[in-house]
N, C-alpha and C positions, 0 to 999 in steps of 0.2 A: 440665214435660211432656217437655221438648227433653233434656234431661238425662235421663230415665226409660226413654226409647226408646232411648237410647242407650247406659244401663246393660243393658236387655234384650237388644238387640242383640249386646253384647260376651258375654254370658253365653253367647248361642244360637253363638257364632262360638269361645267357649272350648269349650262341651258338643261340637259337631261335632269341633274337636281331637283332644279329648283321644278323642271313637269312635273318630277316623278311624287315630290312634296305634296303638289297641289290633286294629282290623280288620289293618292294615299288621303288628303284631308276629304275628298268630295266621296271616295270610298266609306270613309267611316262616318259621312254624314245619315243620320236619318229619317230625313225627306227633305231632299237639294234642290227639289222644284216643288214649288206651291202650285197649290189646285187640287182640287177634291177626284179627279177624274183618272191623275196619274198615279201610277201605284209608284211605291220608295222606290223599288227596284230600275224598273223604267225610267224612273227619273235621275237614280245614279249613273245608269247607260249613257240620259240625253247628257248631262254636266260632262261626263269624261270625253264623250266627243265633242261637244262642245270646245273644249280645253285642249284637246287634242288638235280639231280644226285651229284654233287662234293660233297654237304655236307654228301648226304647218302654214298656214299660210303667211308669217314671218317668215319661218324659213325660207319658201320660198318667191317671195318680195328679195331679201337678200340674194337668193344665189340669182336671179334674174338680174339682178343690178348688178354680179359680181362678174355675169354671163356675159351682160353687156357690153361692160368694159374690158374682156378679156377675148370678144370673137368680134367679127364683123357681122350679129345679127342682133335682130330684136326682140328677143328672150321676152317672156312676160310673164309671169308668175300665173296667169289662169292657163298660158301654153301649157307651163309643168305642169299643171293639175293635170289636164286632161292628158297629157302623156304617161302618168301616175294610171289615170283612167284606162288608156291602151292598154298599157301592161294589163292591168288586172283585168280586164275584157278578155285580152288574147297572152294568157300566162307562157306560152309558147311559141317556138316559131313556125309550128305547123299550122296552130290554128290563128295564127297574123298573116303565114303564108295562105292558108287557104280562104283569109279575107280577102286579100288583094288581087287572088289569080283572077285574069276577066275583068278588071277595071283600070283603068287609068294608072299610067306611073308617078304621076304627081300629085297626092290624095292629099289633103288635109287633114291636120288631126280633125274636123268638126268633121267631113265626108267618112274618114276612117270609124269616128262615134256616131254616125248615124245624128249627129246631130241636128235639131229643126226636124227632123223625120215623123 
């Protein structure tokens, strides 16, 4: 087990790396995205989200597969997002709590996000 956490851990500590590499190269680029219309800066914003999006949604492709296999539900990787999304909507429990008071006990995260709305 001691062995397992610790191969996990070295992975999570290479995967930060090898981002943190490529954020630092797109950093020191200057101008990451062609076109006449975006300024350097703007454009080093889009690349590191850019970069940023790719890894997260690896990460979470993985933890959904790893979800999968370790509960009895159907985990999906654009679930976490949008769970990712809750949170940051409703940073607290008063204001998740005072989403819900008045509706339904079984909301979906799209109903929760207003989503289609």
């Amino acid at each position: 087990m001691a062995k397992r956490i610790s191969s996990a851990k070295e992975s999570t500590v290479m995967a930060y790396e090898t981002l943190r590499q490529r954020i630092i190269s797109i950093a020191d680029m200057k101008n990451p995205v062609t076109g006449d219309f975006i300024p350097g800066g703007v454009g080093i914003y889009w690349r590191i989200g850019q970069t940023l999006a790719w890894h997260a949604e690896d990460l979470l492709e993985a933890l959904a597969l790893d979800l999968r296999r370790k509960t009895n539900r159907s985990w999906q990787a654009r679930d976490l997002a949008k769970m990712v999304q809750l949170y940051l909507r409703y940073p607290t429990v008063e204001r998740l709590s005072g989403r819900c008071i008045g509706r339904k006990r079984d909301m979906n995260l799209d109903e929760l996000l207003d989503v289609g709305k």
